[in-house]
C-alpha positions as CSV (number, residue, x, y, z in Angstrom):
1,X,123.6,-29.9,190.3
2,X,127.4,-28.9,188.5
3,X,127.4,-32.4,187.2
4,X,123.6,-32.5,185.3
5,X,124.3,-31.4,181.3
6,X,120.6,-29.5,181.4
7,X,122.0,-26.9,184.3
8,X,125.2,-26.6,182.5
9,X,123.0,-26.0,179.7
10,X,121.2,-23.4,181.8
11,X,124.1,-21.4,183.2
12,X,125.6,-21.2,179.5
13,X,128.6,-23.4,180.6
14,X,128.3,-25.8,178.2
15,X,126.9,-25.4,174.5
16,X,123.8,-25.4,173.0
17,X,121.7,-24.6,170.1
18,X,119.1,-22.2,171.9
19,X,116.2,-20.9,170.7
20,X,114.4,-19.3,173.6
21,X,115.6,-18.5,177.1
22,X,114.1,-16.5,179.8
23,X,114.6,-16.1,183.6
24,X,113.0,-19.5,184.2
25,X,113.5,-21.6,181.5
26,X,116.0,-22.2,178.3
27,X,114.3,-24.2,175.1
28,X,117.6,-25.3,172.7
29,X,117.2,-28.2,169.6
30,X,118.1,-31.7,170.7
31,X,121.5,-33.3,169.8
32,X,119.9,-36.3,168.3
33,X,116.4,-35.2,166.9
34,X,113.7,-37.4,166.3
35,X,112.1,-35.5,164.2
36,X,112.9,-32.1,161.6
37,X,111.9,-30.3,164.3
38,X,113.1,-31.4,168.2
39,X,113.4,-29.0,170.7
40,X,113.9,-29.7,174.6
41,X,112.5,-27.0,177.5
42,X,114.1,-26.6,180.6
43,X,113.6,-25.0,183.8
44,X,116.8,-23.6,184.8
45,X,115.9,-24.7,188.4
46,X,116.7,-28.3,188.5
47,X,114.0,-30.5,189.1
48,X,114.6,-34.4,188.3
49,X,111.5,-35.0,186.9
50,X,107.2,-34.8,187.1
51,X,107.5,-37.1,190.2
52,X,109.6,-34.3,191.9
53,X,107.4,-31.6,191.5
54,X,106.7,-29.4,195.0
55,X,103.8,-27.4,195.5
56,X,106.0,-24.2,195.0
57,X,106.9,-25.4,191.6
58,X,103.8,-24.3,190.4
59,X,104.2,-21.1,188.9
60,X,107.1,-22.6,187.4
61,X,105.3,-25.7,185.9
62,X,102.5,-23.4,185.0
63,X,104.9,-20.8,182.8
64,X,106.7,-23.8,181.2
65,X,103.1,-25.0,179.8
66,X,102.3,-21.4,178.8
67,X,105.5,-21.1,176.8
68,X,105.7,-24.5,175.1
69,X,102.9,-22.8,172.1
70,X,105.2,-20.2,171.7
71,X,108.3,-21.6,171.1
72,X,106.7,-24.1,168.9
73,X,105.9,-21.5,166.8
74,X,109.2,-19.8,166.9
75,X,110.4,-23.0,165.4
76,X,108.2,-22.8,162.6
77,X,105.9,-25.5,164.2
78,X,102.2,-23.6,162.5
79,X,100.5,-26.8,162.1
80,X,100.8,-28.4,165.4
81,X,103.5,-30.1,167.1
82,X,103.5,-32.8,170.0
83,X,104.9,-32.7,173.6
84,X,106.7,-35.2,175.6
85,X,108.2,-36.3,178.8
86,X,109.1,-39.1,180.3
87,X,109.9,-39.5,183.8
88,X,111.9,-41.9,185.7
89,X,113.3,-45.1,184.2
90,X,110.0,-46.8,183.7
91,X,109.4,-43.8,181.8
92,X,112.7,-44.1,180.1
93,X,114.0,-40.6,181.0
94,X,117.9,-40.2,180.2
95,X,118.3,-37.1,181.9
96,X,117.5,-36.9,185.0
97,X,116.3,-32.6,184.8
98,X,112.9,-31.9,184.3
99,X,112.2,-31.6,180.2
100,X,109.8,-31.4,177.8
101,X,110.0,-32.4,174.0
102,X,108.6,-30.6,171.3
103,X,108.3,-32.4,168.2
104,X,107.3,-31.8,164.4
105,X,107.9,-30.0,161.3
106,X,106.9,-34.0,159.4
107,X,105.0,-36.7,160.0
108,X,104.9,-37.9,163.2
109,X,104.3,-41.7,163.9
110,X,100.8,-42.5,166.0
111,X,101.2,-43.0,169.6
């Protein structure tokens, strides 16, 4: 989608702090952080959200939940670190592309 921020992200037309990209996904640190430590993963295929998910998304979905440990530690994140996503407006996603949130580096609040 040329208008969705994520894939402009994604196809380095637009800027970002990035700290991990591969041929799949891109992980970069969030504008506004809600923590010392907030990170968002992408894929770089666009994918609106959980709900969207197709059955050939799975090696894709799969990889992204393999990586997340990884670049938690790349951030420094040795102690443990949460993940988040929220899909759809109940859910109150903002950006409508697939992404996860990693949080930490402090004190996180109890869900």
């Amino acid at each position: 989608m040329p208008a969705c921020i994520f894939c402009r992200i994604a196809r380095h037309e637009a800027p970002a702090d990035v700290l991990y990209e591969d041929e799949q996904i891109m992980a970069f640190r969030d504008r506004a952080p809600k923590a010392p430590v907030h990170l968002l993963v992408i894929p770089r295929k666009h994918i609106c959200n959980l709900a969207d998910l197709q059955p050939h998304d799975e090696s894709l979905i799969a990889h992204i939940m393999m990586k997340l440990p990884q670049i938690a530690r790349l951030s420094g994140l040795d102690n443990g670190f949460r993940t988040v996503t929220n899909t759809g407006r109940g859910g109150r996603q903002e950006v409508y592309h697939l992404h996860f949130h990693i949080l930490g580096g402090g004190k996180l609040p109890v869900m």
